[in-house]
MIDOGU-82004 format. One record per atom (N, C-alpha, C): residue number from 1; residue in three letters; x, y, z; atom name. Coordinates in nm, 3 decimals. Atoms other than C-alpha are relative to their C-alpha. Layout:
FIDO   seq   type         x         y         z   atom
FIDO   NUM    ala         X         Y         Z     CA
...
end
This chain:
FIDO   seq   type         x         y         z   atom
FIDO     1    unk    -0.011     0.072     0.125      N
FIDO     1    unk    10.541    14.280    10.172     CA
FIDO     1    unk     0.099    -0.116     0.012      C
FIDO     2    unk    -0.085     0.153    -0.045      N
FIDO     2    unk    10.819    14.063    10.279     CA
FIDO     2    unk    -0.041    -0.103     0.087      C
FIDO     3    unk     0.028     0.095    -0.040      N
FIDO     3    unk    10.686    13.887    10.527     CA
FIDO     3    unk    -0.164    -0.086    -0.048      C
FIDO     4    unk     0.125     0.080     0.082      N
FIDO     4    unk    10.372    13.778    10.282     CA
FIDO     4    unk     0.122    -0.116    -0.096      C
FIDO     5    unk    -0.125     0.112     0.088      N
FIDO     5    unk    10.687    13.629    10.051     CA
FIDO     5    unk     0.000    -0.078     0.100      C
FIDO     6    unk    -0.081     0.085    -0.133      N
FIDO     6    unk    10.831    13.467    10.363     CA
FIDO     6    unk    -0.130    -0.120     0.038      C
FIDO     7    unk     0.063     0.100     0.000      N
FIDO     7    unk    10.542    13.306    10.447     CA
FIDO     7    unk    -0.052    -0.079    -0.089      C
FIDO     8    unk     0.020     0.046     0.160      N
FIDO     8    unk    10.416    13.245    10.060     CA
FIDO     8    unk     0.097    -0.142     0.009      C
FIDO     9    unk    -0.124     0.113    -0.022      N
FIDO     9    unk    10.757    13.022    10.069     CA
FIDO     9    unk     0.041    -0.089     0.092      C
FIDO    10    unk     0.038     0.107    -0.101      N
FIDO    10    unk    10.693    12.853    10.386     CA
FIDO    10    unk    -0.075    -0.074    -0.049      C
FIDO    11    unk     0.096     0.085     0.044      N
FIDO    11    unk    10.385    12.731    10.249     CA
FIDO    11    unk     0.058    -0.133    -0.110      C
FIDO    12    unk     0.042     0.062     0.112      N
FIDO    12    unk    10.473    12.639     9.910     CA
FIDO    12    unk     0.153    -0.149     0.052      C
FIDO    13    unk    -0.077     0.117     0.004      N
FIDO    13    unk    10.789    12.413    10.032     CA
FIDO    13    unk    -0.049    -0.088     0.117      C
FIDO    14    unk     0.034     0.096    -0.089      N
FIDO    14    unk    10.625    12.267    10.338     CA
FIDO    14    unk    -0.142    -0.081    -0.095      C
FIDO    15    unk     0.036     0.104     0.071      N
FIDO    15    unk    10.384    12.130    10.037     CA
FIDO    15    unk     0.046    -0.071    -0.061      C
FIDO    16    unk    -0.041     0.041     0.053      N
FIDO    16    unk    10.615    12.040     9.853     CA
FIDO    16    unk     0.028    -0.139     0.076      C
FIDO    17    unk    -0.069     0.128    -0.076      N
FIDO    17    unk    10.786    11.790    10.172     CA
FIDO    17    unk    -0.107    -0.069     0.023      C
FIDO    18    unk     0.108     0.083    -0.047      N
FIDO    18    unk    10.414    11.702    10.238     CA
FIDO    18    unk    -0.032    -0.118    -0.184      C
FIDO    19    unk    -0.017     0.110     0.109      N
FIDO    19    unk    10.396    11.559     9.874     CA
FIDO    19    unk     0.104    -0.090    -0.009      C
FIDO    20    unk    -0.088     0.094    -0.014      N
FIDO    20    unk    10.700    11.417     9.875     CA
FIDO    20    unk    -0.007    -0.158     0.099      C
FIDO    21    unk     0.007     0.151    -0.095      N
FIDO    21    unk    10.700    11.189    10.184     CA
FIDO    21    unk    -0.153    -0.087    -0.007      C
FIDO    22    unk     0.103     0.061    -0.008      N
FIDO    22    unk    10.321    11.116    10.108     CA
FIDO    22    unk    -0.051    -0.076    -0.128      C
FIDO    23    unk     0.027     0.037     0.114      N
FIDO    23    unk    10.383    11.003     9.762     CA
FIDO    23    unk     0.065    -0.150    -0.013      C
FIDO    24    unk    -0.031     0.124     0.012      N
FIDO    24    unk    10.419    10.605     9.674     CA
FIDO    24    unk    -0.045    -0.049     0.101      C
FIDO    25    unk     0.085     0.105    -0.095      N
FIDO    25    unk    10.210    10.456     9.986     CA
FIDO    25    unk    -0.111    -0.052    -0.072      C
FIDO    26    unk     0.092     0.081     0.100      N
FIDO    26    unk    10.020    10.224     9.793     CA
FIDO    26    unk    -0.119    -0.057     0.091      C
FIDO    27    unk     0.086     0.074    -0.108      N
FIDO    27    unk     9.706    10.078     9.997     CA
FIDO    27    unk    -0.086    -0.095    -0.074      C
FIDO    28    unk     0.046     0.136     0.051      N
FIDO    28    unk     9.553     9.736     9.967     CA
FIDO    28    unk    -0.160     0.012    -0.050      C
FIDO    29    unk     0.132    -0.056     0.063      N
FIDO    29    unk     9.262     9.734     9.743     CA
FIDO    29    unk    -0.099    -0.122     0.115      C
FIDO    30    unk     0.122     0.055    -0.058      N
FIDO    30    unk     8.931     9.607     9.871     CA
FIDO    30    unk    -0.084    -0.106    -0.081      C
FIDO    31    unk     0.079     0.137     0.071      N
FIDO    31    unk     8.833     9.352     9.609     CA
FIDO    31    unk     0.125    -0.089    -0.018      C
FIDO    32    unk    -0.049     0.030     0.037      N
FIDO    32    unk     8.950     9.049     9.489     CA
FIDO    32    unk     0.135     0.009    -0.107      C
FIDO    33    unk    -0.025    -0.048     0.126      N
FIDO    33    unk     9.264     9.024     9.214     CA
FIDO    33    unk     0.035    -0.144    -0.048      C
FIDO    34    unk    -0.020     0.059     0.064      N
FIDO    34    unk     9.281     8.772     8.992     CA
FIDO    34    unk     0.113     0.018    -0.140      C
FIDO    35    unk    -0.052    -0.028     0.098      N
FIDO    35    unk     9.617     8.735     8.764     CA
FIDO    35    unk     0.057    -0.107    -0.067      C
FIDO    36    unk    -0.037     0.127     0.087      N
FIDO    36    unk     9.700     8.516     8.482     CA
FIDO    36    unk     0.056     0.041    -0.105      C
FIDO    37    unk    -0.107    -0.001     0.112      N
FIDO    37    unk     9.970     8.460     8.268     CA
FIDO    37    unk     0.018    -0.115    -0.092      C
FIDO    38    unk     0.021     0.136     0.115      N
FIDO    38    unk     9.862     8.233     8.002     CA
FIDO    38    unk     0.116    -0.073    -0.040      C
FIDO    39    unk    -0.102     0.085     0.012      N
FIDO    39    unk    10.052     7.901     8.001     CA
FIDO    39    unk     0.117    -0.022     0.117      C
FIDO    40    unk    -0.118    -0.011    -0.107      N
FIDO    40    unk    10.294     7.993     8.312     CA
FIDO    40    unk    -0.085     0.001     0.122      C
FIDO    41    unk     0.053     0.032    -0.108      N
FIDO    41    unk    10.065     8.048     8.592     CA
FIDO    41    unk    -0.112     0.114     0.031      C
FIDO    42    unk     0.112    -0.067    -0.048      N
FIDO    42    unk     9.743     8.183     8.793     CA
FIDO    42    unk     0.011     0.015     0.157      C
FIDO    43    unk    -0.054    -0.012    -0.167      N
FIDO    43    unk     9.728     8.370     9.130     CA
FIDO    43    unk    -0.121     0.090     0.024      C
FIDO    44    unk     0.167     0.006    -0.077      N
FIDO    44    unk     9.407     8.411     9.349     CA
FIDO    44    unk     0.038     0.076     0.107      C
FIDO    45    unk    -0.020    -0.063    -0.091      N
FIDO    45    unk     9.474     8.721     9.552     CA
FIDO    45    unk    -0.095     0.049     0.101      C
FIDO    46    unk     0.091     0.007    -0.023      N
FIDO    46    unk     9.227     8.778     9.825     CA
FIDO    46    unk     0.017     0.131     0.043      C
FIDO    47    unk    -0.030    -0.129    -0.021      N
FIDO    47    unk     9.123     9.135     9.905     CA
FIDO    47    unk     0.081     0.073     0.094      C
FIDO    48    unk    -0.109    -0.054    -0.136      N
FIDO    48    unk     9.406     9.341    10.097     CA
FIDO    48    unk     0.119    -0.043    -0.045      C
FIDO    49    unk    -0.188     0.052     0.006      N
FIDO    49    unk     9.694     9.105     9.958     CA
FIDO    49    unk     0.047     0.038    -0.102      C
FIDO    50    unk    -0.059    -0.078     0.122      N
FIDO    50    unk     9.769     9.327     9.615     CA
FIDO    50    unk     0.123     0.014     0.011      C
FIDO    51    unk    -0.107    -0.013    -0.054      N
FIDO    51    unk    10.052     9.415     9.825     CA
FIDO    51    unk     0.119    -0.129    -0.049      C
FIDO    52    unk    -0.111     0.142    -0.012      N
FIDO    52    unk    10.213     9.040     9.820     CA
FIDO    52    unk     0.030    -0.057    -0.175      C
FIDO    53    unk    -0.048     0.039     0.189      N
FIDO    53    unk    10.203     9.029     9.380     CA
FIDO    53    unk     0.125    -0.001    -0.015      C
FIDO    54    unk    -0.131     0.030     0.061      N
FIDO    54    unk    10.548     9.147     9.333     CA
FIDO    54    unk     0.094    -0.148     0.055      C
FIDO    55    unk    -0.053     0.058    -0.014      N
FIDO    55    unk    10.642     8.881     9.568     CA
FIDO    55    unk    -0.024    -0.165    -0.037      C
FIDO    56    unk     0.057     0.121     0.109      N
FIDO    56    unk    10.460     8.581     9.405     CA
FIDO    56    unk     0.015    -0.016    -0.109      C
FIDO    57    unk    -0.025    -0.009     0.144      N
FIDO    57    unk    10.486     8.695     9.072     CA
FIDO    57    unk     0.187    -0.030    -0.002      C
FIDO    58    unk    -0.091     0.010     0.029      N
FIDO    58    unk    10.884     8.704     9.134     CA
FIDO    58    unk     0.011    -0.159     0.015      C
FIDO    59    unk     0.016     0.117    -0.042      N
FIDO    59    unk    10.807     8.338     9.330     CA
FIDO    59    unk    -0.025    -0.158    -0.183      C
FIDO    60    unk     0.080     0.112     0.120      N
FIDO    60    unk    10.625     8.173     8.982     CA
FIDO    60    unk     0.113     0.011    -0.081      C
FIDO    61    unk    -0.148    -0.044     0.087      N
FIDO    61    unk    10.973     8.364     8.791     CA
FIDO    61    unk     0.046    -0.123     0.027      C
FIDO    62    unk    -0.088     0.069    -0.075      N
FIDO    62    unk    11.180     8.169     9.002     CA
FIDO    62    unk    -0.019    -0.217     0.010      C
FIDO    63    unk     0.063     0.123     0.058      N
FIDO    63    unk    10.969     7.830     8.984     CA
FIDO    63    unk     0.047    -0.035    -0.124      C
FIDO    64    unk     0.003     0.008     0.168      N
FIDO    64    unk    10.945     7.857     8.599     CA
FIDO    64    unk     0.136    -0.051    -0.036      C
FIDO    65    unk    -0.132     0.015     0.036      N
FIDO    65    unk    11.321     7.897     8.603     CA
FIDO    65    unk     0.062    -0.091     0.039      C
FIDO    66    unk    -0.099     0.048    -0.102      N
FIDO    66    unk    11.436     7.637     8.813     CA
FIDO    66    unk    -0.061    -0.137    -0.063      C
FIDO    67    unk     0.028     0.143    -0.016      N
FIDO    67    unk    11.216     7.351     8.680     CA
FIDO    67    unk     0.022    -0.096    -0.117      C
FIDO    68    unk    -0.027     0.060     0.098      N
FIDO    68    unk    11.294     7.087     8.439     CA
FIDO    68    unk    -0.093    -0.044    -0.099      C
FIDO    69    unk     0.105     0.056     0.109      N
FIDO    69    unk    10.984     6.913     8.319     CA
FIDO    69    unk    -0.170     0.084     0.068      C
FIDO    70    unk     0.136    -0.074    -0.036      N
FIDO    70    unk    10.597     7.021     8.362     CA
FIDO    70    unk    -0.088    -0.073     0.050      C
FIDO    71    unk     0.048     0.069    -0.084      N
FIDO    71    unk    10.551     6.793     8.602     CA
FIDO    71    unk    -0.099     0.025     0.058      C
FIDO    72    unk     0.077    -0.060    -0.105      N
FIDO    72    unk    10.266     6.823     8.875     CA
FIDO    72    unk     0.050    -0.066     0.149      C
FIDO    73    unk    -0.106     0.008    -0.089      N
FIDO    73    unk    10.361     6.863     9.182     CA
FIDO    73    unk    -0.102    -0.009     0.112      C
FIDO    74    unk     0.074     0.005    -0.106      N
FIDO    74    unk    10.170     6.826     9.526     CA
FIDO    74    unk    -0.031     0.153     0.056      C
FIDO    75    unk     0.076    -0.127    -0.005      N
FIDO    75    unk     9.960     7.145     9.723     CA
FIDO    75    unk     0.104     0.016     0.122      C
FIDO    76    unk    -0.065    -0.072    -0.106      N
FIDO    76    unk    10.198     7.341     9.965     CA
FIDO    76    unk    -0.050     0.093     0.010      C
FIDO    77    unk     0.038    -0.156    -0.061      N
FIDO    77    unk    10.079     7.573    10.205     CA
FIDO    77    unk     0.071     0.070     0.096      C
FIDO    78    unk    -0.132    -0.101    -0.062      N
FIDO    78    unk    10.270     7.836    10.383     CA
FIDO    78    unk    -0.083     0.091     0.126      C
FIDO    79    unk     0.079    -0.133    -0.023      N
FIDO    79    unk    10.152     8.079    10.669     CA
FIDO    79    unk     0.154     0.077    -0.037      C
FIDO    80    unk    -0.115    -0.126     0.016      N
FIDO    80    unk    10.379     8.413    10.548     CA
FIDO    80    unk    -0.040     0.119     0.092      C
FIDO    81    unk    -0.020    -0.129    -0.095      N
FIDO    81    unk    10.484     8.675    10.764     CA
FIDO    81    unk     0.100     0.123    -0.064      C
FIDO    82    unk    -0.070    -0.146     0.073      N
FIDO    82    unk    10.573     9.006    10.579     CA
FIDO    82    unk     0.015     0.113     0.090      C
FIDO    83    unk    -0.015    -0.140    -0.057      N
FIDO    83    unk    10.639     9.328    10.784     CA
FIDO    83    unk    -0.091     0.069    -0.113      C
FIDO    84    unk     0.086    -0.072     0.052      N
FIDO    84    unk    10.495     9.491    10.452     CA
FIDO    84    unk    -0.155    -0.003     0.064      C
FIDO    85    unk     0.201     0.014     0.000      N
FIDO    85    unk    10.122     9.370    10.533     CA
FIDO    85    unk    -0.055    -0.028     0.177      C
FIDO    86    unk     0.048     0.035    -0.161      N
FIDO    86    unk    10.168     9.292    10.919     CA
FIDO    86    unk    -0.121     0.094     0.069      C
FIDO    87    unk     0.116    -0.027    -0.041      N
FIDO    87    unk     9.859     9.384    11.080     CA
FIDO    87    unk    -0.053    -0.042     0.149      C
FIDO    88    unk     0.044     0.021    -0.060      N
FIDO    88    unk     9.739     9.381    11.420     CA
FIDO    88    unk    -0.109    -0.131    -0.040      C
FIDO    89    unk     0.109     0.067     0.057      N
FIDO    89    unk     9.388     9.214    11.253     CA
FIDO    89    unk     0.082    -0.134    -0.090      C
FIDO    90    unk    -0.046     0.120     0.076      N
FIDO    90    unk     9.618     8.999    11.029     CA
FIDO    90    unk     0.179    -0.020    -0.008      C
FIDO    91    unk    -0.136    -0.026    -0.068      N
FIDO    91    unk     9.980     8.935    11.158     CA
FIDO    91    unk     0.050    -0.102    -0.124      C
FIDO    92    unk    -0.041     0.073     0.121      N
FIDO    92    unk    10.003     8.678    10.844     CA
FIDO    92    unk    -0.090    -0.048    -0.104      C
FIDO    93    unk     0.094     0.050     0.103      N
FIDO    93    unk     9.846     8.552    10.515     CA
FIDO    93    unk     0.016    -0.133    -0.063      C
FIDO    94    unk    -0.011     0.128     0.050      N
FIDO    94    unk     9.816     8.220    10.379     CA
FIDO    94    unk     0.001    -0.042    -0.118      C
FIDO    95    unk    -0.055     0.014     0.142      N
FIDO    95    unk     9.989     8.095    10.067     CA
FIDO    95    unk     0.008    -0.120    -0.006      C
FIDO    96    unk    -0.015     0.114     0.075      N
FIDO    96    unk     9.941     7.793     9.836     CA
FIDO    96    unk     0.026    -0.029    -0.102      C
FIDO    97    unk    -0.046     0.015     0.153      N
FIDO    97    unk    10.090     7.694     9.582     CA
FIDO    97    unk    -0.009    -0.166    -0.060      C
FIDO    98    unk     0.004     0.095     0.080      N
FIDO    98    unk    10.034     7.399     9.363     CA
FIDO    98    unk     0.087    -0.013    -0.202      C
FIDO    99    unk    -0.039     0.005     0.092      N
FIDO    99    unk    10.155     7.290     9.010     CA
FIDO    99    unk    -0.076    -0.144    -0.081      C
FIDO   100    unk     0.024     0.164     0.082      N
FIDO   100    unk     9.951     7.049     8.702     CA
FIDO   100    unk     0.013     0.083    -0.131      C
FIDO   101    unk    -0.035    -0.048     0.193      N
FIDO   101    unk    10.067     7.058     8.317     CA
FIDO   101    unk     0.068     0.109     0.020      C
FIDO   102    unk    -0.072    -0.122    -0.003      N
FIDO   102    unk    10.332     7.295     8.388     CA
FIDO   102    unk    -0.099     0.109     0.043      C
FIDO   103    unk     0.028    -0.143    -0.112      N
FIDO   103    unk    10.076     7.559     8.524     CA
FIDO   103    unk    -0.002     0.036     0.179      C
FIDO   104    unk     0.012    -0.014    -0.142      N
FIDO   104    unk    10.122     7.722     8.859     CA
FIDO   104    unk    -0.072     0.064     0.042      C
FIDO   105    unk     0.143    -0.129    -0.056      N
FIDO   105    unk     9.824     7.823     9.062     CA
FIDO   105    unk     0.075     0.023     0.147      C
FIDO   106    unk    -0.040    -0.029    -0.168      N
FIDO   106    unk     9.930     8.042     9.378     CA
FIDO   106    unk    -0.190     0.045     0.061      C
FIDO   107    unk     0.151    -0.055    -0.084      N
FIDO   107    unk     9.603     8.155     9.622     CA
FIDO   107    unk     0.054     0.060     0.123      C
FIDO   108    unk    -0.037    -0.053    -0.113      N
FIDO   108    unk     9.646     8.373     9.879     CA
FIDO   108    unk    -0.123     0.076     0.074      C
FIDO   109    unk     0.160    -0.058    -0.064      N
FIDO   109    unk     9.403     8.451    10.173     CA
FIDO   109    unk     0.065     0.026     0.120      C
FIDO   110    unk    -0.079    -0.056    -0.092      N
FIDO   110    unk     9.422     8.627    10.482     CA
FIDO   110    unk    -0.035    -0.115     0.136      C
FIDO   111    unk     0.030     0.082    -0.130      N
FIDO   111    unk     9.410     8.423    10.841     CA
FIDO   111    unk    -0.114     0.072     0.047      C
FIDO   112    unk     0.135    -0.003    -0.051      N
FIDO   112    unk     9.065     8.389    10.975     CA
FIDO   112    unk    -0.008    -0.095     0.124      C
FIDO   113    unk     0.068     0.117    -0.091      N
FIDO   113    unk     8.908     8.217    11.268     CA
FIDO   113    unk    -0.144    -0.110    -0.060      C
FIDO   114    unk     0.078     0.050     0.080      N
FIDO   114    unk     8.640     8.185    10.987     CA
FIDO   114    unk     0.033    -0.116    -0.099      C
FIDO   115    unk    -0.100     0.063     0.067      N
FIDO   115    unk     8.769     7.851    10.809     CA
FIDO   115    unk    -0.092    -0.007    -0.150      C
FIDO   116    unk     0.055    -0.048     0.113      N
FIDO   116    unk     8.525     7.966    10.493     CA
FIDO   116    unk     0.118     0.126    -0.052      C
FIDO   117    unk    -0.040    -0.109     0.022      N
FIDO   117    unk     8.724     8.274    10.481     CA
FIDO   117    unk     0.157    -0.051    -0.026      C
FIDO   118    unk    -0.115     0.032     0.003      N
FIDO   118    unk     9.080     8.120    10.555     CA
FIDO   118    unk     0.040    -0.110    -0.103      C
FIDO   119    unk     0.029     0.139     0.016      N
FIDO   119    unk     9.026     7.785    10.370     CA
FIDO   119    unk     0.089     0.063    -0.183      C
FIDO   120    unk    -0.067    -0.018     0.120      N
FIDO   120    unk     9.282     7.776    10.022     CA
FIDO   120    unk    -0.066    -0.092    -0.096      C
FIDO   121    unk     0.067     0.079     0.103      N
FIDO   121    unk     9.078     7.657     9.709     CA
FIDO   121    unk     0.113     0.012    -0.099      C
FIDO   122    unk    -0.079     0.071     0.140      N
FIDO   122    unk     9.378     7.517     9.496     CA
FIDO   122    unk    -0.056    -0.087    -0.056      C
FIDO   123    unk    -0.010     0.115     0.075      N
FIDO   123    unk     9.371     7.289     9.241     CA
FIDO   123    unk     0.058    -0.092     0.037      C
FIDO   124    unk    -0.061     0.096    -0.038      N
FIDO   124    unk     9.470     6.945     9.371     CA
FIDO   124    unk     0.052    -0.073    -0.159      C
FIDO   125    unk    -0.070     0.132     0.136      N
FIDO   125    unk     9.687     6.755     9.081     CA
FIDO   125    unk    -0.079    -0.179     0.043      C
FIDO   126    unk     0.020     0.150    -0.022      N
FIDO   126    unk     9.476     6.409     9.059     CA
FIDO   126    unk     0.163    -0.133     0.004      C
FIDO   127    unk    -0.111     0.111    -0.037      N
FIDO   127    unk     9.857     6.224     9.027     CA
FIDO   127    unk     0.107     0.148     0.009      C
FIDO   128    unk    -0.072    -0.100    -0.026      N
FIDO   128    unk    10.137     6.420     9.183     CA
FIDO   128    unk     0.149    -0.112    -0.051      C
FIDO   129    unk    -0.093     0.059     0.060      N
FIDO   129    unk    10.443     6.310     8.955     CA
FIDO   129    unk     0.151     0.034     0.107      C
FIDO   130    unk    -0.100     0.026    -0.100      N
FIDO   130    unk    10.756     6.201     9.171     CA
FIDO   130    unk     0.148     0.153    -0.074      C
FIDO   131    unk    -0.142     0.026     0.040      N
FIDO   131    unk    11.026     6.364     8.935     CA
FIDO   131    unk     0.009     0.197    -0.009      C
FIDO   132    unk     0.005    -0.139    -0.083      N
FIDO   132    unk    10.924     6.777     9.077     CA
FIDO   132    unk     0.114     0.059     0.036      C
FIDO   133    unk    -0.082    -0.073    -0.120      N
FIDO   133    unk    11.144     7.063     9.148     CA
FIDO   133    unk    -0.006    -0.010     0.105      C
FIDO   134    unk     0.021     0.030    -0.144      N
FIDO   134    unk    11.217     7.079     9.485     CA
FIDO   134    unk    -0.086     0.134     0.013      C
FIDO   135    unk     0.034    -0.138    -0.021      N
FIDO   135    unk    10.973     7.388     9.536     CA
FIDO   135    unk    -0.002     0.021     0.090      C
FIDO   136    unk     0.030    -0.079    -0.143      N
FIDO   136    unk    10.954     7.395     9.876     CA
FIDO   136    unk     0.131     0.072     0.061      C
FIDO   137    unk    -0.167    -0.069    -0.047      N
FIDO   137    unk    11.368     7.511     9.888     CA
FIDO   137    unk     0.008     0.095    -0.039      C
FIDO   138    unk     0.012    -0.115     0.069      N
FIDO   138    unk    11.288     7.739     9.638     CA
FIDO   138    unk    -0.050     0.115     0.047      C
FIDO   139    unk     0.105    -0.082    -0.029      N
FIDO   139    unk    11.017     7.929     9.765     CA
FIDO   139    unk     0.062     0.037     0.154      C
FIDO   140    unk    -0.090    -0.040    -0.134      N
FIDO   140    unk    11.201     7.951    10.156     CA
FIDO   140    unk     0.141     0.073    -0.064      C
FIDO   141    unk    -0.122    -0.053     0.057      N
FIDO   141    unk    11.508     8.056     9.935     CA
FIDO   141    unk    -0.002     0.160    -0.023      C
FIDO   142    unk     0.039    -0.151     0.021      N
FIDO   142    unk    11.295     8.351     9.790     CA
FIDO   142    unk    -0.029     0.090     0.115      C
FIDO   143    unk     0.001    -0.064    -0.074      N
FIDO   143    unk    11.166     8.431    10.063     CA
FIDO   143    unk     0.084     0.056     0.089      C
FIDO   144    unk    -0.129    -0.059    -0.065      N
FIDO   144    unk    11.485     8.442    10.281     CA
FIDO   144    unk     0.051     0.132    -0.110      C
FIDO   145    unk     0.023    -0.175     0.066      N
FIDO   145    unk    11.540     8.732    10.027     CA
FIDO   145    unk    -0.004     0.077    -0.001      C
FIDO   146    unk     0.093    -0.104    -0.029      N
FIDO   146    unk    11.298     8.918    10.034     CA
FIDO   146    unk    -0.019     0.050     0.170      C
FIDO   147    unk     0.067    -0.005    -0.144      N
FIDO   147    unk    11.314     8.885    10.440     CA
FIDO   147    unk    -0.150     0.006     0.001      C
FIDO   148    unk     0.163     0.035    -0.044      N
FIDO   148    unk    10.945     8.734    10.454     CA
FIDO   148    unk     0.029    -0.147     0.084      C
FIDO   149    unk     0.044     0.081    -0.107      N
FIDO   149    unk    10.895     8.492    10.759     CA
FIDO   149    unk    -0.094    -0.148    -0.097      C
FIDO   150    unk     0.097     0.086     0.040      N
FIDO   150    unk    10.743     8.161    10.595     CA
FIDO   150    unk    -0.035    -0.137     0.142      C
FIDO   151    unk    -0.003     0.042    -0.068      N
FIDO   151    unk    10.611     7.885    10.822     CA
FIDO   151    unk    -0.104    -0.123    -0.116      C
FIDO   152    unk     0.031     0.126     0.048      N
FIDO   152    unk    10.478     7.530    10.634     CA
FIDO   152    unk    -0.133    -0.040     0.049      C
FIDO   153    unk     0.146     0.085    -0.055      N
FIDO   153    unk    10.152     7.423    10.710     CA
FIDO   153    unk    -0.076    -0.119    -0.069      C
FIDO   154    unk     0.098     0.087     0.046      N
FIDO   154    unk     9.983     7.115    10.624     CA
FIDO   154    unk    -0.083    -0.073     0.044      C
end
């Protein structure tokens, strides 16, 4: 009879450590996500990068906060290098960010050899007004941060 307890209580706490350490791994969904925050900004996540929201969404915070007028601003693209999302298949993802009438559109897609697949459909601002946060200090600022790897591409 004791050693049915004994093992009973093996069980029930080696589930317990198996819930524990297996609880909060979040995994990258398989569709698109599209999120918008009427008036402040829109962000074009491509499937797999769900993961990279908190750090965009804090990115558009940080924008919002920093800028004076609702200028438009020219299309910056980024390759980012996260440890969160590093991937054999995708060792980085590609981030753009733009700004017209005070809204900010981000897009994020993963690196392809396919340039359909890789290719960032922002919004180009028809006049890119001179008198712009600096976003590109900003956004290397956040990221130094967060420790995410950014690299400039244009």
């Amino acid at each position: 009879m004791m050693a049915a307890s004994a093992e009973g209580m093996i069980w029930f706490w080696l589930i317990v450590i198996l819930l524990i350490i297996g609880r909060g791994k979040i995994l990258p969904s398989e569709r698109p996500v599209v999120i918008e925050r009427t008036g402040q900004y829109k962000i074009d996540l491509a499937p797999g990068l769900n993961l990279a929201q908190p750090f965009i969404e804090a990115l558009a915070k940080q924008i919002k906060s920093n800028e004076k007028n609702n200028s438009n601003c020219a299309e910056f693209r980024f390759k980012v290098r996260d440890k969160n999302f590093a991937t054999g298949k995708h060792p980085f993802y590609l981030l753009g960010v733009s700004r017209k009438n005070g809204l900010l559109f981000f897009e994020a897609r993963h690196s392809s050899p396919d340039p359909a697949i890789s290719k960032l459909k922002l919004f180009k601002p028809d006049i890119v007004d001179g008198a712009t946060v600096d976003i590109d200090s900003t956004i290397y600022a956040l990221a130094k941060m967060w420790g995410i790897e950014l690299q400039r591409e244009d």
